[in-house]
N, C-alpha and C positions, 0 to 999 in steps of 0.2 A: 058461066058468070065469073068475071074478075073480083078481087076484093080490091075495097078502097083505101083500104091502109096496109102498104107492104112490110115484113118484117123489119123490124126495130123501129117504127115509126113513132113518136110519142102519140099519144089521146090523153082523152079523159072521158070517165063513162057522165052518160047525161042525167043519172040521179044525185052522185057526187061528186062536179066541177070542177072541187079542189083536190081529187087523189089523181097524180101523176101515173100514168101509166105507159109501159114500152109493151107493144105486140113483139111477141115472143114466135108466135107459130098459129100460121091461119089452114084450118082443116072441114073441109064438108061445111064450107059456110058461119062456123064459131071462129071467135077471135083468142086467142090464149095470152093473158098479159101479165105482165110481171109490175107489181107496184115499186116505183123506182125510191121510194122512201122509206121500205123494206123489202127490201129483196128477196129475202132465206122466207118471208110467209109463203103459203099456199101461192097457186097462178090462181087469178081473176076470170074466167070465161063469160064472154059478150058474145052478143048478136051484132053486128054490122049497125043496125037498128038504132042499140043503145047505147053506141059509141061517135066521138064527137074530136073533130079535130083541135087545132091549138087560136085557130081565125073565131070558131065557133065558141071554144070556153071563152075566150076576150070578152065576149059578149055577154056571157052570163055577168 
């Protein structure tokens, strides 16, 4: 199975529409992302599931 967001692609996860995020590194199906609004915090890890492109937040 391919992922659908290749590395450094922006997202946003689908609980909070407004946190900017850059995929970092995609492994066994998790997503590891770096919040681009702070960067030095922890990575963010998602499912595929609950991550959501830039066409997709528009719409939120």
């Amino acid at each position: 199975m391919k992922n659908k967001y290749p590395v450094g692609s922006i997202v946003y996860a689908k609980v909070n529409p407004g946190l900017r995020l850059a995929v970092r590194r995609y492994v066994k199906r998790v997503y590891y992302c770096t919040n681009l609004a702070h960067p030095l915090e922890k990575e963010l890890v998602y499912f595929e599931r609950e991550l959501m492109d830039d066409r997709a937040a528009a719409g939120c």
